[in-house]
C-alpha positions in Angstrom: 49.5 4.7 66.5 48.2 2.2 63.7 50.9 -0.3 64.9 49.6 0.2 68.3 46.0 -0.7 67.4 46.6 -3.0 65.5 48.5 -5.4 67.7 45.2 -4.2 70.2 42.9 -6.0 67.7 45.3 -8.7 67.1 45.6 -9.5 71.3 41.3 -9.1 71.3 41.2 -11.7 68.5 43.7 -13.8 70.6 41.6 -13.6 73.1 38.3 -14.1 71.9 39.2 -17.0 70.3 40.4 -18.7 73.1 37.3 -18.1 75.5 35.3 -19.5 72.2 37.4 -22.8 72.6 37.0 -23.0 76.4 33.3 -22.6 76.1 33.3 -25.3 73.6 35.3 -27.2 75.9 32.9 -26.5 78.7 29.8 -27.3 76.8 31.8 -30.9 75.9 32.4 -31.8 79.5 28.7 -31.0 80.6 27.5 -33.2 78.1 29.4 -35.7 78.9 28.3 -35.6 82.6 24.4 -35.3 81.4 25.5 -39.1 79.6 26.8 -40.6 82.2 23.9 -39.4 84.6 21.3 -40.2 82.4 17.7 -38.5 83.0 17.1 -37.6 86.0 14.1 -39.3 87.8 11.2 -37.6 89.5 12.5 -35.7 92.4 10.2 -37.2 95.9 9.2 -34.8 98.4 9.0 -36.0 101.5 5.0 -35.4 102.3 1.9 -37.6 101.6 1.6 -41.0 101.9 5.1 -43.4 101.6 6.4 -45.6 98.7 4.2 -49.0 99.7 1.7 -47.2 101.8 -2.1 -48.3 100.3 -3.1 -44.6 98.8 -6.6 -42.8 99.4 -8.8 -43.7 97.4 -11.6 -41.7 95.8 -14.5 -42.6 93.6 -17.2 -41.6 91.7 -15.1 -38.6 90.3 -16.3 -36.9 86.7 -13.8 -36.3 84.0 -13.5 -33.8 81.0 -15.9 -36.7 79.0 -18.2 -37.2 81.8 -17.0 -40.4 82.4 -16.9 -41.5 86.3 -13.4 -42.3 87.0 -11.6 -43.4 90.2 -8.5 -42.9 92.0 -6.4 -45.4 93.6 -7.9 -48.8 95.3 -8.1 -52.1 93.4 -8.1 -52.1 89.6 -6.9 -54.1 87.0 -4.2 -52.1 85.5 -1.7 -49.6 87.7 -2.5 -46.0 87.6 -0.6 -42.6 86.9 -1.7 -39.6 88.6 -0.8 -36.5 87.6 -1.1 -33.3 89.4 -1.9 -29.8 87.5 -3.1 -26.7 87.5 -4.4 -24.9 84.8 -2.0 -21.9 85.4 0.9 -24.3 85.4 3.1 -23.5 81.8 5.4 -26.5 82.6 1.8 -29.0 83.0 1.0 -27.2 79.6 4.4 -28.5 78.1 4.0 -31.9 79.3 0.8 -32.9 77.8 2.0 -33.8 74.9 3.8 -36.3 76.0 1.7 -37.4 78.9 -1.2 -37.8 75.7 1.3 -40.5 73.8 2.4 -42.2 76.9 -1.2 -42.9 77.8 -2.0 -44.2 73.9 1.0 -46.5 74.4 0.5 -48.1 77.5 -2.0 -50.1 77.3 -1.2 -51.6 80.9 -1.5 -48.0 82.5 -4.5 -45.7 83.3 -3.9 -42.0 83.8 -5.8 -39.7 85.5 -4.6 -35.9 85.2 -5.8 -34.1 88.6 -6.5 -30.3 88.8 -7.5 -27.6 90.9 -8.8 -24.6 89.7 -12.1 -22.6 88.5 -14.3 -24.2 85.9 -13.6 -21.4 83.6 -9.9 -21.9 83.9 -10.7 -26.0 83.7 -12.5 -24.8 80.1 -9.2 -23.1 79.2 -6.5 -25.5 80.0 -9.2 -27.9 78.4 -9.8 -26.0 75.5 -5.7 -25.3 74.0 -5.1 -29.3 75.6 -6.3 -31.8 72.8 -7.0 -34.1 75.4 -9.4 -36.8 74.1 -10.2 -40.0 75.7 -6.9 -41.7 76.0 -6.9 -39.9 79.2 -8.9 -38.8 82.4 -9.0 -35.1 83.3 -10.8 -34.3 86.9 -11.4 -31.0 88.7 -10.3 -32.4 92.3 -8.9 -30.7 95.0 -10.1 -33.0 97.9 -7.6 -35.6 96.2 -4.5 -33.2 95.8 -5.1 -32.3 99.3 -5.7 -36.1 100.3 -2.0 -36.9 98.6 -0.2 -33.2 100.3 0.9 -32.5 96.7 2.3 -28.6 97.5 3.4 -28.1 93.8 2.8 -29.2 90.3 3.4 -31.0 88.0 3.7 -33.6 90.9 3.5 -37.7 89.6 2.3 -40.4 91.4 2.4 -44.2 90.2 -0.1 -46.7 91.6 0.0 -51.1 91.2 -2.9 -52.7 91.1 -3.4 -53.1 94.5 -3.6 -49.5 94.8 -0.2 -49.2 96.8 2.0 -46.2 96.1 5.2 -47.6 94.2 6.6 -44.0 93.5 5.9 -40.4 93.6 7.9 -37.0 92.8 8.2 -33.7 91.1 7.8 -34.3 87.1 9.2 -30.6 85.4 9.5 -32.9 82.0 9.0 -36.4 80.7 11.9 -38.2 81.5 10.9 -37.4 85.2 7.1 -38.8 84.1 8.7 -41.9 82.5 11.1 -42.7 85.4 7.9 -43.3 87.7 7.1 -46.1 85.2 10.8 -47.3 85.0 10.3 -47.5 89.2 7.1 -49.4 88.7 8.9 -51.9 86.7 12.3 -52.3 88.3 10.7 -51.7 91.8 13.1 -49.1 93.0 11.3 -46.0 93.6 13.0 -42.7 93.3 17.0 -41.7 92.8 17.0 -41.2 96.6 16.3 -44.7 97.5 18.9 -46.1 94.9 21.2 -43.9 96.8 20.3 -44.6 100.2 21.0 -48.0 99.3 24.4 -47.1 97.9 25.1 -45.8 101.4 24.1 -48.8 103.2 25.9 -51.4 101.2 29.2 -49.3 101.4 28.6 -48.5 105.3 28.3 -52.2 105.5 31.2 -53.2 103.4 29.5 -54.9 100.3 
């Protein structure tokens, strides 16, 4: 009987140390796939206004400082808009970044848009450490004027107020790919694909 449970605890052992090698072996090959794909950019929903479309444009909007601020339409720098809601944990997460990426571009306003009571405004507000690097605005009318169904949603503006690229921002490296489409002029990971498609369709 000891024999018997022995070699038992001896086959278990085997065995748990080979699913502990495959797992590690597992955990290798995804990370090597998250490398070669790089961050993902910001996902594009197919609603609002198009990539090169002139965006609505709103102004005399009020933000957390009481300063006016306004949304889209000629300016001289390009403009990030980012769409919240006080209840949203994952717009909580991303403030901090959103914060330092507003100190550090100095070629970049952003406006963080929200929807929501003022008492949960005074909330979000109050736990957010948002100072003035940043605009924050209570305002639906422009959510609604963009068809933004879901947050955190980004939107990148030029100067000319023309949309250069929009899409669903669940972390940073999906906020910092709508700059990287602002500079390189592609606009979202469908459009680099699309033109994949095209140029091997057409033999290039």
């Amino acid at each position: 009987m000891n024999t018997f449970l022995l070699i038992a605890v001896i086959v278990l052992a085997v065995a748990v140390a080979a699913l502990f090698l495959m797992l590690l072996a597992l955990a290798r090959e995804i990370g090597r796939v998250q490398v070669r794909l790089g961050p993902l950019g910001a996902r594009m929903m197919d609603t609002g206004p198009k990539i090169d479309q002139v965006a609505p444009s709103f102004r005399g909007l009020q933000d957390h400082l009481g300063r006016e601020v306004g949304v889209g339409g000629h300016r001289d720098k390009a403009q990030l808009l980012l769409f919240t809601a006080p209840s949203c944990s994952t717009c909580k997460s991303l403030l901090p970044g959103v914060k330092a990426m507003a100190k550090a571009e100095k070629d970049l306003e952003v406006v963080i848009i929200s929807d929501g009571t003022p008492e949960e405004h005074q909330s979000f507000l109050a736990g957010s450490g948002i100072g003035a690097e940043l605009s924050y605005v209570d305002a639906r009318d422009v959510g609604i004027a963009y068809q933004v169904g879901t947050t955190p949603y980004g939107v990148i503006l030029d100067e000319h107020g023309k949309i250069q690229a929009k899409g669903l921002c669940n972390h940073m490296a999906q906020v910092e790919s709508l700059l990287n489409a602002l500079e390189s002029g592609t606009p979202s990971l469908q459009h680099l694909h699309e033109a994949a498609k095209t140029r091997a369709a057409a033999g290039l």
